[in-house]
C-alpha positions, -999 to +999 in steps of 0.1 A: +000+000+000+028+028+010+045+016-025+018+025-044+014+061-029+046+070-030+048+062-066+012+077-072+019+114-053+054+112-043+077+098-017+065+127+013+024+126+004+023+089-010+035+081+028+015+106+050-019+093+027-011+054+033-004+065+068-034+081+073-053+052+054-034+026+079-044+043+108-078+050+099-086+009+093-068+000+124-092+025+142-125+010+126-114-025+130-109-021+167-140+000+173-158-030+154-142-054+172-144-039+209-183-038+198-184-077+197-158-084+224-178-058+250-207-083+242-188-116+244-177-100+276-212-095+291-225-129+275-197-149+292-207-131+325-242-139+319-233-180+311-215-188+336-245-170+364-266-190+341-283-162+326-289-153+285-270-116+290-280-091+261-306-113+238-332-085+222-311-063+200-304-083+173-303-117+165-283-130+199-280-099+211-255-089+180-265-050+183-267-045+214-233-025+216-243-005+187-277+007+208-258+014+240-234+032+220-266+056+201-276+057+231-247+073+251-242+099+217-275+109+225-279+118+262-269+149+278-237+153+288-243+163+325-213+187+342-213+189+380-215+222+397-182+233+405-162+213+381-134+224+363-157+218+326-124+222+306-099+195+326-135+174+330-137+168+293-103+171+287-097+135+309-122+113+287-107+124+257-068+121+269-077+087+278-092+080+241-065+092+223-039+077+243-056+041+242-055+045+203-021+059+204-008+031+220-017+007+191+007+026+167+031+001+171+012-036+174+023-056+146-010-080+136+009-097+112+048-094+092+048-057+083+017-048+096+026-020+120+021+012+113+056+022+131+075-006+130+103+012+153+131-002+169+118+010+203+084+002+203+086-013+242+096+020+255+070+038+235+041+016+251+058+025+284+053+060+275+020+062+266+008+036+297+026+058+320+010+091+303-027+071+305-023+074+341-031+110+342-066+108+323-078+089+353-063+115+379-077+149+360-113+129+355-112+126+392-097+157+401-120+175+375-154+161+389-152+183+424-167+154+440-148+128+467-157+100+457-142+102+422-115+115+433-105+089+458-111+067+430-088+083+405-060+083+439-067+043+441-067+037+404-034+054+404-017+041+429-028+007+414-016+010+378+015+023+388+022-006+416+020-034+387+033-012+362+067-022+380+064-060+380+049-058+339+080-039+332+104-065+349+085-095+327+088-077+298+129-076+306+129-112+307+122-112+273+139-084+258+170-101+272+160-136+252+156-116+222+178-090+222+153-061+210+130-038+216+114-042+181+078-060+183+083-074+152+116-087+157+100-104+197+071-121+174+101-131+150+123-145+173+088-172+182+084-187+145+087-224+145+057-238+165+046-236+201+076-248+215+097-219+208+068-197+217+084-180+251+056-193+277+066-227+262+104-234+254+106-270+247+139-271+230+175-273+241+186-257+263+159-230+263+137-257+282+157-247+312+133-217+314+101-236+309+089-232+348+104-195+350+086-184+318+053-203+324+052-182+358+059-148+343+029-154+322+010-158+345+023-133+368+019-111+333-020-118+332-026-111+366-006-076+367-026-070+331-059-076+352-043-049+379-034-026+355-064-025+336-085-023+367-099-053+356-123-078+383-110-093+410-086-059+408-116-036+398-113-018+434-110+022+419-144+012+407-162-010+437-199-002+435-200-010+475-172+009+484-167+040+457-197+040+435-180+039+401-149+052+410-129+082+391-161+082+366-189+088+387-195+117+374-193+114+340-224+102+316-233+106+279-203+109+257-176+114+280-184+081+296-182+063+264-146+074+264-137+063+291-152+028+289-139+027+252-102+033+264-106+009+291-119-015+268-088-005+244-061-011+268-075-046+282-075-056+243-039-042+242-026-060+272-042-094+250-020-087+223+012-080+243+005-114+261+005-128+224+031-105+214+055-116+240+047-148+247+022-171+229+041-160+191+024-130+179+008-139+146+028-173+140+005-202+139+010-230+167+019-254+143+041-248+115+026-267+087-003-270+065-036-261+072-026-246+104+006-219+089-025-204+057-034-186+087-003-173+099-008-132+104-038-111+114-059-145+117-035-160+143-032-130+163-067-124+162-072-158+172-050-155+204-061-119+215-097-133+217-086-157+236-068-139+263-102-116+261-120-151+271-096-156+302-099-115+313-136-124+306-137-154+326-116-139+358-143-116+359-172-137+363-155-163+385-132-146+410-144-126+444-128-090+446-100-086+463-094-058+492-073-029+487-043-038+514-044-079+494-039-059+463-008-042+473+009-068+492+004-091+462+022-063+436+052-053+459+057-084+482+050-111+456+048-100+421+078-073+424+102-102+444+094-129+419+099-110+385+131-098+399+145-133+406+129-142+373+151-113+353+180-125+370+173-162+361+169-153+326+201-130+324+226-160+342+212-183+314+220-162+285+248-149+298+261-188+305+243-197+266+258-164+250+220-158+239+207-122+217+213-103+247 
């Protein structure tokens, strides 16, 4: 696609037009897809309480996002009394954008990305840090307590298993050798078994254990930062009504529940990304490598959504001082220990690091 702008208008306009055009599919294809995955989200709920969930809009239910979402276009956006209005709609917004920003540079398939750069890690650890501070100025903003206590718990929260996700990640920057996503995903080809959860082949197998628990310590800190059930305390009905969003409604709540939505999808594609090999197929042979690319990596994402999904509906919340000790006094220790596992084996292998 960029080759045949460039040639068509020139090297500078052929690239900012198939740029734009890149972007603008990746944002309808996400939109589309967080449509269907909020409703697989709300129908798993509903199955495992032994209930139907949304059924009336559409055969199954299929429209029911698109009427909640006409819906929240169409009500009043509501401002409290005393509210800083600019900041207050600012927050929903910040948190939009930087959800979408954040997907700049997911590869779903070999080339794929629409920044393929060599630091793409340290870019997502940018923009997650940045997200932080739609949360804080939509509390801050409301001139209410109870959001804002929210806001101070969601916080304090993300940035508490922002520090164990970043020590996992290590682990496999330092099997790889790269901050490129691409090249992580590339380094994974082959079949499962040299997917990093499961190296099965000598002497990588050494790892197995050590990698098996940083993925799961990696989709339990993703259900932290994401402020996901059993970790969904900024936003305990019993304790802080809806948390740093109580008072928003109409639009501005869409936006925040959108970029929620958008970073739980984006910590499902860094789990593939990282460890269950990105957009390579399982098995690396007919029928199972035709789908090798955006199929595969679709494939995966939805089934990490399945597991956040299923966390949800099956786990009891967890209180606010658990919370904490599990980040610093479990999750910190171990990824530690972990990083320092995987840096004695490649420094004793001569590995990419």
């Amino acid at each position: 696609m960029y080759g045949f702008f460039e040639n068509w208008l020139g090297q500078a306009w052929g690239y900012l037009i198939a740029s734009t055009l890149h972007i603008l599919i990746i944002m309808v294809v996400l939109l589309l897809s967080l449509a269907y995955l909020l409703l697989a989200d709300r129908k798993i709920w509903a199955a495992v309480q032994m209930r139907k969930g949304p059924n009336v809009v559409g055969a199954f239910g299929l429209f029911q996002s698109f009427a909640d979402f006409i819906k929240f276009v169409v009500k009043e956006i509501v401002i409290p009394t005393g509210a800083d209005r600019a900041l207050f709609l600012l927050a929903p917004l910040l948190t939009f954008v930087l959800a979408f920003a954040s997907w700049v540079v997911i590869p779903a398939g070999e080339g794929l990305a629409v920044a393929d750069i060599n630091v793409g890690i340290l870019y997502l650890f940018a923009i997650s840090s940045l997200g932080v501070y739609g949360i804080i100025i939509g509390g801050w903003a409301s001139n209410s307590k109870y959001p804002f206590l929210g806001a101070l718990r969601s916080a304090a929260q993300m940035v508490s298993y922002e520090v164990s996700i970043g020590f996992i990640i290590i682990t496999v920057l330092l099997l790889v050798g790269s901050l490129n996503l691409s090249e992580i995903v590339a380094a994974q080809a082959g079949g499962f078994w040299n997917w990093h959860a499961f190296p099965l082949t000598w002497p990588s197998i050494l790892l197995l254990p050590v990698m098996l628990a940083m993925l799961m310590v990696f989709f339990i800190s993703a259900l932290a930062e994401t402020n996901r059930p059993p970790f969904d305390l900024p936003e305990a009905e019993s304790e802080l009504v809806a948390g740093y969003q109580v008072e928003y409604s109409s639009t501005p709540y869409l936006l925040f529940m959108i970029g929620e939505y958008l970073n739980i999808v984006l910590m499902c594609a860094m789990t593939t990304i990282l460890f269950l090999g990105g957009w390579w197929s399982p098995l690396p042979f007919p029928p199972f490598d035709w789908l090798d690319g955006p199929i595969w990596f679709a494939i995966k994402i939805v089934g990490m959504f399945f597991m956040f999904a299923m966390a949800k509906a099956i786990v009891p919340r967890y209180r606010y001082d658990q919370l904490m000790r599990l980040g610093w006094k479990v999750f910190l220790p171990t990824s530690l220990v972990a990083v320092a596992l995987v840096g004695g084996y490649v420094a004793l292998t001569g590995g990419p690091a």
